[in-house]
C-alpha positions as a Markdown table, in Angstrom:
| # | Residue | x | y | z |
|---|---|---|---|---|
| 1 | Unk | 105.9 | 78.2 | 93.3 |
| 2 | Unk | 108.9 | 76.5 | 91.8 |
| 3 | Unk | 111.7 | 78.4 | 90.0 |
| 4 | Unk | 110.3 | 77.4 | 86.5 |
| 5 | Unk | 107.1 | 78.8 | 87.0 |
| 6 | Unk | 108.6 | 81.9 | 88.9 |
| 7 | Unk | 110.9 | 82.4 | 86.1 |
| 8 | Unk | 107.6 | 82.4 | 83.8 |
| 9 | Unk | 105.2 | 84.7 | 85.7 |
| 10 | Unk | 108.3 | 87.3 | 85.4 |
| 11 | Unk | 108.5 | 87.3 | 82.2 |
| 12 | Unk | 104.8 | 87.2 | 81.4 |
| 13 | Unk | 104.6 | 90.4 | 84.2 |
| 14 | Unk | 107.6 | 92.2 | 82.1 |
| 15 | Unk | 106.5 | 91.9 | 78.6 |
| 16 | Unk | 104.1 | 95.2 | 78.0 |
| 17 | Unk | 102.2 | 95.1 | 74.7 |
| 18 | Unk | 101.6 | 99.1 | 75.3 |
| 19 | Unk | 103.6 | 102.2 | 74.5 |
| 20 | Unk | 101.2 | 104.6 | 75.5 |
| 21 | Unk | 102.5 | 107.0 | 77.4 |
| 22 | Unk | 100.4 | 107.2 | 80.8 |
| 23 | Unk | 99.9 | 108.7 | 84.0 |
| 24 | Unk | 101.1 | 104.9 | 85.5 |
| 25 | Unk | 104.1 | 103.2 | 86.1 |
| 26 | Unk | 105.0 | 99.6 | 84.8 |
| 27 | Unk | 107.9 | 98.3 | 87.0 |
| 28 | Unk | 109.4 | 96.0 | 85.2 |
| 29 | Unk | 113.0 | 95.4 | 86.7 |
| 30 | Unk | 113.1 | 91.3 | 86.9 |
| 31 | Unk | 115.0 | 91.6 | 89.9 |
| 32 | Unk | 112.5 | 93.5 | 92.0 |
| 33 | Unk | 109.2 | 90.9 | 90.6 |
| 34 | Unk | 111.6 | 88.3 | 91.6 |
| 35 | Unk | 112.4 | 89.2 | 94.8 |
| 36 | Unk | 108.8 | 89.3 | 95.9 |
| 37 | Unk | 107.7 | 86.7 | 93.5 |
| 38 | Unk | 110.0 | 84.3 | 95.6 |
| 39 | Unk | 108.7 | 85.3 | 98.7 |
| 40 | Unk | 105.9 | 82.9 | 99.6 |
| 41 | Unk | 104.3 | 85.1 | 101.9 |
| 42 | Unk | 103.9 | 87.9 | 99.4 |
| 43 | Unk | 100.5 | 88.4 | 99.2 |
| 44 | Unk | 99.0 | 88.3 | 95.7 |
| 45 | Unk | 95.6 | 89.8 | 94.2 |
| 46 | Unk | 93.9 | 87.4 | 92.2 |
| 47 | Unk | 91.3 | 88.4 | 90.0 |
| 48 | Unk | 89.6 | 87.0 | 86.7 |
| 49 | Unk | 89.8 | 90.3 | 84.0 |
| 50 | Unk | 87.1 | 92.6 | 84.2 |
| 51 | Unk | 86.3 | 92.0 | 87.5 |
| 52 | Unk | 87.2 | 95.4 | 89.3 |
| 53 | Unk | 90.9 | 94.7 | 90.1 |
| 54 | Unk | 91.6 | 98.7 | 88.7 |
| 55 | Unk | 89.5 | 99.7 | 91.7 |
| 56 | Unk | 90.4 | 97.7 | 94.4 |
| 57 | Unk | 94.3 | 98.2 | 93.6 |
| 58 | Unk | 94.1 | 102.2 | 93.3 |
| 59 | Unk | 91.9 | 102.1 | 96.7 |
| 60 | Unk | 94.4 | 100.0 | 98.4 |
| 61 | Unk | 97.3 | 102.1 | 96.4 |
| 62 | Unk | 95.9 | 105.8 | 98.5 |
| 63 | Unk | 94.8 | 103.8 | 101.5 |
| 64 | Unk | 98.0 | 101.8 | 102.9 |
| 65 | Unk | 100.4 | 104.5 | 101.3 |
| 66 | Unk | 102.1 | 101.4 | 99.3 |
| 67 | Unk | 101.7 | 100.7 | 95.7 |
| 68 | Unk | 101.1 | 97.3 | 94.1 |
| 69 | Unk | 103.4 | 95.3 | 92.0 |
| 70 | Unk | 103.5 | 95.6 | 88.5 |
| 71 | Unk | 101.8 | 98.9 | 87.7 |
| 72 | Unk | 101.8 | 101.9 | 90.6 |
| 73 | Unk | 99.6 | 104.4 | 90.2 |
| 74 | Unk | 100.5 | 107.2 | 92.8 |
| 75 | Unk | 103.5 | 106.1 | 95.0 |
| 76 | Unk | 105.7 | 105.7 | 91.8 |
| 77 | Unk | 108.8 | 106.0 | 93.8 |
| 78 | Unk | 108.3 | 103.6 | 96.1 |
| 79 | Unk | 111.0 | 100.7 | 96.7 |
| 80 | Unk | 108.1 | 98.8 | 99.0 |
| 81 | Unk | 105.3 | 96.7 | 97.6 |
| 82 | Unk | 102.1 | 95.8 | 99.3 |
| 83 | Unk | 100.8 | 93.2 | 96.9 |
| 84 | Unk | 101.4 | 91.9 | 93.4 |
| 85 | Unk | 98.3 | 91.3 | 91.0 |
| 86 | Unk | 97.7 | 88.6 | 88.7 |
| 87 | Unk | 94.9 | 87.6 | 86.4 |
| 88 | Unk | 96.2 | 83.6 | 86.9 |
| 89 | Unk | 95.3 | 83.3 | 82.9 |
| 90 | Unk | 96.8 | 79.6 | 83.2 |
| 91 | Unk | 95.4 | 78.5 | 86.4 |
| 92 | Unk | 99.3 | 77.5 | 87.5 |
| 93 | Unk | 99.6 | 80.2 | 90.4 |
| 94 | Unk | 99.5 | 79.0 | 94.2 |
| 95 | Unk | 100.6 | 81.3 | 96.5 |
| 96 | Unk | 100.2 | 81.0 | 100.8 |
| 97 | Unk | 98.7 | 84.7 | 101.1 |
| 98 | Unk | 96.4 | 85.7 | 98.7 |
| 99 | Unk | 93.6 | 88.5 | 98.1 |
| 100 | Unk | 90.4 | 87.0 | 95.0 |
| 101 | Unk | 88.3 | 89.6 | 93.8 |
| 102 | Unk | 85.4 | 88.1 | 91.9 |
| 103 | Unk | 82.2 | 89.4 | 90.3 |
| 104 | Unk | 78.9 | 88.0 | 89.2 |
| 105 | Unk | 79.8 | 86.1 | 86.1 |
| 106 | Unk | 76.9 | 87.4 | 83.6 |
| 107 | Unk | 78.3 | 91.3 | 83.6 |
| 108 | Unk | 81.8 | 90.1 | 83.8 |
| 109 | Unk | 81.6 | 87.8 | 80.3 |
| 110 | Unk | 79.6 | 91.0 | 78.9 |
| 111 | Unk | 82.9 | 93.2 | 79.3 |
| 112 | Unk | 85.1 | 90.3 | 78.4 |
| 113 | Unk | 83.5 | 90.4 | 75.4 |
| 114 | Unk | 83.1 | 94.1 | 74.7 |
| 115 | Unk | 86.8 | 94.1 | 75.4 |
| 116 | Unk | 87.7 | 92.2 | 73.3 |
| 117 | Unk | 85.6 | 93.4 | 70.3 |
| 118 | Unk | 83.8 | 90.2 | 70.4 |
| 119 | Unk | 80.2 | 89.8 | 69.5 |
| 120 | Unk | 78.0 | 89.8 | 72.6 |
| 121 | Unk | 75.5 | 87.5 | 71.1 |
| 122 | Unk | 77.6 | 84.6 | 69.7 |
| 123 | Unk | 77.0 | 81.9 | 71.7 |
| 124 | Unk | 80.2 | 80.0 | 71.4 |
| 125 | Unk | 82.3 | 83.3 | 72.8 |
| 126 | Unk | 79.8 | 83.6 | 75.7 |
| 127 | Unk | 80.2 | 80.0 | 76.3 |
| 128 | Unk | 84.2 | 80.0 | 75.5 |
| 129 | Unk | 84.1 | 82.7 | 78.8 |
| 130 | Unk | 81.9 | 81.4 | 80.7 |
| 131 | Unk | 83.7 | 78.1 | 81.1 |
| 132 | Unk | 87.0 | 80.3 | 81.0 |
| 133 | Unk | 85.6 | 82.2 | 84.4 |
| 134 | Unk | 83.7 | 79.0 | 85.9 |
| 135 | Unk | 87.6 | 77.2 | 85.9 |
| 136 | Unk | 88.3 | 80.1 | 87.2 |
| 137 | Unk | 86.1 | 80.4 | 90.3 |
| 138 | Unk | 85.7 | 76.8 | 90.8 |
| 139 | Unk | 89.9 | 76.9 | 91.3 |
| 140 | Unk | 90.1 | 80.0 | 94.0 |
| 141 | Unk | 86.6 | 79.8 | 95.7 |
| 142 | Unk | 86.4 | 76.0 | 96.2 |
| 143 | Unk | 89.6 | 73.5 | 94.9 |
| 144 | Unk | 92.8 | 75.7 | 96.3 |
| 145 | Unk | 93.6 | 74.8 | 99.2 |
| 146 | Unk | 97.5 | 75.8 | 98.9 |
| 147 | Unk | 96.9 | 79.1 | 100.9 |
| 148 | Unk | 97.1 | 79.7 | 104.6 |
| 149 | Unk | 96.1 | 83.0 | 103.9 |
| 150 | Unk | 92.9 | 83.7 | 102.0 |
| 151 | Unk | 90.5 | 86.7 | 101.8 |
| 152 | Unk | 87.3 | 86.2 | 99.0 |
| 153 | Unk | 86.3 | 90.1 | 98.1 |
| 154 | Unk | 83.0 | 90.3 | 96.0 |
| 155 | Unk | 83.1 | 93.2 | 93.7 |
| 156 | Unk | 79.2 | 93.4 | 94.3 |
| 157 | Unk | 79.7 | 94.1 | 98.0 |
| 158 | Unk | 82.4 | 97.0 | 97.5 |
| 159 | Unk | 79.8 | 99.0 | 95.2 |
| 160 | Unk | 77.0 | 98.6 | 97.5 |
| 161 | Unk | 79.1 | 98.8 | 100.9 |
| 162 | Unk | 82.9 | 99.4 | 100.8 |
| 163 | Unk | 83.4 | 100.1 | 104.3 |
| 164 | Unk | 82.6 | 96.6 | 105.1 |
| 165 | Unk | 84.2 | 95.0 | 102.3 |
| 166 | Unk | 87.5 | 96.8 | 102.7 |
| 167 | Unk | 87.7 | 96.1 | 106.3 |
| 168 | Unk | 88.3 | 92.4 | 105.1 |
| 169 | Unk | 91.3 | 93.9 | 103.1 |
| 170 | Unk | 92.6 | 96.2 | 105.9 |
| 171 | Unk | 92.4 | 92.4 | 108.4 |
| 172 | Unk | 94.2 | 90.4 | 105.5 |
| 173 | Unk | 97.4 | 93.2 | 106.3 |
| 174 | Unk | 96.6 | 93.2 | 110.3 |
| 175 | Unk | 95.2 | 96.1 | 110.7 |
| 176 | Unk | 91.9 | 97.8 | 111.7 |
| 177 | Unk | 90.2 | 99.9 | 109.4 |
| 178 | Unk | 90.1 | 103.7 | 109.5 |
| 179 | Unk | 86.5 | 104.8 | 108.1 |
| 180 | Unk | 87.4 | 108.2 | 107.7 |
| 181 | Unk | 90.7 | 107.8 | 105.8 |
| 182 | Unk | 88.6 | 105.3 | 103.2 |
| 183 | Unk | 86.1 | 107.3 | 103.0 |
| 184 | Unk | 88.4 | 110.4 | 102.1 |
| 185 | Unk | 90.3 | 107.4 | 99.3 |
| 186 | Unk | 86.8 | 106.4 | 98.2 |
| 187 | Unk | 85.9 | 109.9 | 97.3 |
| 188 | Unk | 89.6 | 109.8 | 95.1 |
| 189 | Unk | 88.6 | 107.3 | 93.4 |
| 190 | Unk | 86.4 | 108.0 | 90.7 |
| 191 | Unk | 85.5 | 105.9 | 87.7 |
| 192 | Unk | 87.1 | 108.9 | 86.1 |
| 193 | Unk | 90.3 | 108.7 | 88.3 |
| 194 | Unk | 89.9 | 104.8 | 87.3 |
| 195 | Unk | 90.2 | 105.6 | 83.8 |
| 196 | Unk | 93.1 | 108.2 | 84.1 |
| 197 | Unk | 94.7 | 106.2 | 85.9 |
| 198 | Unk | 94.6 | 103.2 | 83.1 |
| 199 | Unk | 95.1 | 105.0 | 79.8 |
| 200 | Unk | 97.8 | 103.1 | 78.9 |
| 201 | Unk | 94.6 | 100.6 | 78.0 |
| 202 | Unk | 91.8 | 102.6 | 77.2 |
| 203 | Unk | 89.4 | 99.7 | 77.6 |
| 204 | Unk | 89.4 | 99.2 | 80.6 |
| 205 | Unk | 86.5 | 101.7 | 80.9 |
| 206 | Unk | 85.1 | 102.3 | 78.0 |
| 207 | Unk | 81.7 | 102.8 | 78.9 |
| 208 | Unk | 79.4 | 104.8 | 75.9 |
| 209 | Unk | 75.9 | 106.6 | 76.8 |
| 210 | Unk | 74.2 | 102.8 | 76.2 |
| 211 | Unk | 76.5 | 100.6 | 78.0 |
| 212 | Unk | 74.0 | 100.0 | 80.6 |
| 213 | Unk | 71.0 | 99.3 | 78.8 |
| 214 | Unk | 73.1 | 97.1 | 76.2 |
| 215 | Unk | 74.4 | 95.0 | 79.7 |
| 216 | Unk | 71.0 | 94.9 | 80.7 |
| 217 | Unk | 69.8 | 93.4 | 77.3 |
| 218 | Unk | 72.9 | 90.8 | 77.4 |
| 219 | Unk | 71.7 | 89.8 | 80.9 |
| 220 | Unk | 68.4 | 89.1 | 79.7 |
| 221 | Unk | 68.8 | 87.1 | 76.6 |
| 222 | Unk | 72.3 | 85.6 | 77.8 |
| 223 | Unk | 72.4 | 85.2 | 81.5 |
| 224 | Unk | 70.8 | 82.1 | 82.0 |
| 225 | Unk | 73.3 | 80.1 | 79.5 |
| 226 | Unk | 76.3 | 82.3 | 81.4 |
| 227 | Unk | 75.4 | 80.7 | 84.9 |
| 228 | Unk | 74.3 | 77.5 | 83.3 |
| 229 | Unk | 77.9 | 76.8 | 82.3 |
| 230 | Unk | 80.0 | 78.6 | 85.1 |
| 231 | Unk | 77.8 | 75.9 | 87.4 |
| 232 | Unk | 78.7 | 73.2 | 84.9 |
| 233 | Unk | 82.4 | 73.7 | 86.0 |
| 234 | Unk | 81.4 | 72.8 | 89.7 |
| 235 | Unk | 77.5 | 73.1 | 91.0 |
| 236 | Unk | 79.1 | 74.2 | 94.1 |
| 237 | Unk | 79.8 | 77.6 | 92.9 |
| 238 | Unk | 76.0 | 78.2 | 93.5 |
| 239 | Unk | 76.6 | 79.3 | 97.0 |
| 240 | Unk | 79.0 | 82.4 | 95.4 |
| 241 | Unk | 76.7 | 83.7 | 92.4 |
């Protein structure tokens, strides 16, 4: 990454549009985001928003004892960072270690939209996302090719077994995984831990008695025009949905 764009990503990561007070920390010192920004082999979490990125950090947070860069959740004195997460909004980060979380594409453009207050059924926002996310995947599952270091996590596989899909996580950092110690994380973890842990953005779940049903209803009438155009970015991307 050259300076400029290093210089950018630390002020994008400083600037904080909240003030609520939380039970987080936003680190914030352009020094320390810097300092590991400018270290290549850094590794970075990529993940498109809504995609489970909450989860996976506070699980890796308890698990490896280490918090991630730019919000820690438990280890809030810690000078040592595991990992530094990014949405990649611009498509301009390339990094030579780096951790993609991704999700199925029709539920992910249904919370983009619900977090953004956006209508659910106007065609133009579902497309707007939709190409947004297919850019997205088409960049970090099939065109980068700057990393030496590359794990793919599917959000889909950590809900329905997490011992496997971590242990891709715990072989990204070199090390084998202890079942027992993710297990005892895992049980931490809660979507209600999750949503303590982020109320310095409430939205981030903000799940009502019919969030399901309404999801469901989305994918029916919406989810074939949501994988038409995430496959109209590349048709490869077939093969991940």
């Amino acid at each position: 990454m050259v300076m400029g764009r290093t210089l950018k990503l630390v002020q994008q990561l400083i600037a904080d549009p909240t003030s609520i007070k939380d039970l987080s920390l936003r680190i914030k010192d352009e020094n320390i985001l810097k300092q590991y920004i400018e270290d290549l082999d850094f590794p970075f979490i990529v993940s498109f928003p809504r995609t489970g990125s909450h989860w996976l950090r506070l699980l890796m947070e308890l698990y490896f004892e280490r918090p991630s860069l730019v919000r820690v959740f438990y280890y809030k004195d810690s000078k040592d960072f595991l990992s530094l997460h990014t949405h990649d909004d611009d498509l301009d980060i390339y990094r030579k270690n780096a951790i993609y979380l991704y999700r199925n594409p029709i539920p992910t453009i249904y919370s983009q939209l619900k977090f953004y207050s956006e209508d659910s059924n106007d065609l133009d926002r579902i497309k707007y996302w939709s190409a947004a996310y297919g850019r997205h995947l088409n960049k970090w599952l099939i065109e980068e090719d700057v990393s030496e270091k590359k794990t793919i996590l599917r959000y889909e596989n950590m809900t329905q077994d997490l011992k496997s899909e971590f242990a891709k996580v715990t072989a990204h950092f070199g090390q084998s995984l202890d079942a027992e110690k993710l297990e005892e994380v895992a049980a931490q973890v809660s979507k209600a831990e999750v949503k303590k842990k982020t109320a310095h953005d409430p939205r981030v779940i903000n799940r009502n008695e019919n969030y399901a049903d309404s999801r469901e209803v989305f994918a029916q009438k919406h989810g074939e025009l949501v994988t038409q155009v995430v496959l109209e970015q590349n048709s490869k991307l077939q093969a991940y949905l």
